[in-house]
C-alpha positions in Angstrom: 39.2 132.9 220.8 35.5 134.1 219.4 36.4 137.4 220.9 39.7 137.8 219.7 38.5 139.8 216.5 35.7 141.5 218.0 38.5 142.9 220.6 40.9 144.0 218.2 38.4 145.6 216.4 37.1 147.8 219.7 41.0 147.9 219.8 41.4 149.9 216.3 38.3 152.1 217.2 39.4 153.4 220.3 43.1 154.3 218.9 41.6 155.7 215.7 39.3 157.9 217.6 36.8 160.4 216.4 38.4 160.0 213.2 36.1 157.2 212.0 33.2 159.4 213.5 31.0 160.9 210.4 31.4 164.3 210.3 28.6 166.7 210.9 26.4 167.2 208.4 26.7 171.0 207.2 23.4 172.5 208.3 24.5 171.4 211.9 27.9 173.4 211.5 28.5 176.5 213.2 27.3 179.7 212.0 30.6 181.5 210.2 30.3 185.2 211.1 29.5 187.1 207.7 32.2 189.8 206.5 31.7 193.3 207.1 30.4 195.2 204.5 31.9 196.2 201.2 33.1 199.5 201.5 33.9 199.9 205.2 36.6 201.0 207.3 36.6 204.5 206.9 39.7 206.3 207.8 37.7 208.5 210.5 34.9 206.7 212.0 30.9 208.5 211.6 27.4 207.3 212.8 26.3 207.6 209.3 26.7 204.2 207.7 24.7 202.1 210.0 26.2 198.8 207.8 29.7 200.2 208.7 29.2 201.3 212.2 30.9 199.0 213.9 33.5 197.9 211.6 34.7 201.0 211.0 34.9 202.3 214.6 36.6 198.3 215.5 39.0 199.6 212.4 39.6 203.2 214.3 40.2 201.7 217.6 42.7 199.0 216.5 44.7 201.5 214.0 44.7 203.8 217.2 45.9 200.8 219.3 48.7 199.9 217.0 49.4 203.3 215.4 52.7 205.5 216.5 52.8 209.0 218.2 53.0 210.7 214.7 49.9 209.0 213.1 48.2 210.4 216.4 49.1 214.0 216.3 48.2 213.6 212.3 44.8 212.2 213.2 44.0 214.3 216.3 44.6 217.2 213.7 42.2 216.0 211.4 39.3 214.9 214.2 39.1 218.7 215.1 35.5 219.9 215.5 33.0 219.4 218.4 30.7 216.8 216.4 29.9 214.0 218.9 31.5 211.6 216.8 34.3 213.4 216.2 34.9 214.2 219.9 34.6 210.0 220.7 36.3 209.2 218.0 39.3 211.9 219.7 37.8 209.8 222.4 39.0 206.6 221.2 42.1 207.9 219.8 43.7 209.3 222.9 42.6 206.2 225.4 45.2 204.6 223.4 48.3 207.7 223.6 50.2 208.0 226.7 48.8 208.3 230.6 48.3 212.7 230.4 45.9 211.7 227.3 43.6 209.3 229.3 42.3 212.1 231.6 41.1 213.7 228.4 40.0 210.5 226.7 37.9 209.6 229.6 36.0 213.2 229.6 34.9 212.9 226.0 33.6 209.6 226.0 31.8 210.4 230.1 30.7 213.6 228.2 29.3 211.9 224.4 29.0 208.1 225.2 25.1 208.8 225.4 24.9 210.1 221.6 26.3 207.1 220.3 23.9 205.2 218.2 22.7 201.9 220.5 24.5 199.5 218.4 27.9 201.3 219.1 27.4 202.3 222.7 28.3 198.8 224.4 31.9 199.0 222.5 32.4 202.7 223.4 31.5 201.7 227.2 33.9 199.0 227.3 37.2 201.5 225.7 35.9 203.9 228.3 36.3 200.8 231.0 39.6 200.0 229.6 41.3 203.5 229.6 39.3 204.0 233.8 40.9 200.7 234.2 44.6 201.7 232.8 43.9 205.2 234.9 43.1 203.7 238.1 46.4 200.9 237.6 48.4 204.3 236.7 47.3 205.7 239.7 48.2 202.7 242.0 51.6 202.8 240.5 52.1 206.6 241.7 51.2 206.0 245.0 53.3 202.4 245.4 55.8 204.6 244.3 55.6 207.3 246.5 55.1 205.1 249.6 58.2 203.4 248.3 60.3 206.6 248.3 59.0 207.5 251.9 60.1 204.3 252.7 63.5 204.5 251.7 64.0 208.1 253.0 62.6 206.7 256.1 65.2 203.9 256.3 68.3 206.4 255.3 67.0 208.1 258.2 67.2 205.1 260.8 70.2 203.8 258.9 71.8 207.0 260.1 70.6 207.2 263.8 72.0 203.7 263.8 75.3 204.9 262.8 75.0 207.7 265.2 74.5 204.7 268.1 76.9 202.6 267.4 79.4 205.8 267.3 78.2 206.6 271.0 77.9 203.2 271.7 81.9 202.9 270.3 83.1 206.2 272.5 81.0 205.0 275.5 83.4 201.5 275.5 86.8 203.3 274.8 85.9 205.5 277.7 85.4 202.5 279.7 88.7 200.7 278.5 90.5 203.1 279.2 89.3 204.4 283.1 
């Protein structure tokens, strides 16, 4: 009976949970990333504003991502010019159109991934890993599908020399019935 309120009270803890747990104090909270510069996220992506470097080209590559055929052709029109950044920020543009643009996408940022400022160079590398990536699935897909087709051409063809049998096979046993 003494332990009848110290149980219930171990009782009521345990349900209750971290809930009756302090909470940390502030200076041992996590670090809240810091917002990207005022004034970033430039419609075309440069090397000039170190501050904006990488939002702007995170900003680029996700309107690229998400952006329809039109707002490509418009943009690829306007990134014209053989400036390094211009030619990975092409670069970036078509790793995200369709398959015949990632051939091309790959070559400019193999070609200009080196120019890249340091700070920029690890996310270029991984897009350029992405679209190899995407290329070499593509490419699997191709071949599945042509091993697929010679498959099925292969099994018309025994589908037919079976038919061909069983006729024989059919005229052999009439022959037979009949002697």
């Amino acid at each position: 009976m003494k332990f009848r309120p110290l149980l219930a009270c171990l009782a009521v803890t345990w349900l209750a949970g971290c809930e009756l747990l302090p909470e940390q104090p502030r200076s041992m909270a996590p670090k809240v990333a810091q917002p990207a510069a005022k004034g970033c996220h430039a419609v075309i992506p440069d090397f000039d504003d170190e501050a904006c470097l990488l939002p702007d080209w995170v900003a680029f590559g996700l309107a690229s991502q998400r952006g329809e055929r039109n707002w490509r052709d418009v943009m690829l029109s306007r990134l014209a010019g053989e400036a390094k950044e211009r030619r990975l920020a092409r670069a970036v543009l078509l790793a995200w159109g369709n398959e015949n643009q990632w051939d091309r996408a790959s070559e400019l940022f193999k070609a200009d991934l080196h120019t890249a400022p340091a700070a920029l160079q690890p996310l270029l590398r991984y897009w350029l890993n992405e679209v190899e990536g995407r290329r070499a699935m593509a490419g699997r897909l191709a071949s599945s599908q042509e091993e697929l087709a010679a498959m099925e051409a292969e099994n018309a063809a025994l589908a037919e020399k079976l038919e061909a049998l069983t006729a024989i096979e059919q005229n052999i046993n009439l022959r037979q019935q009949n002697d």
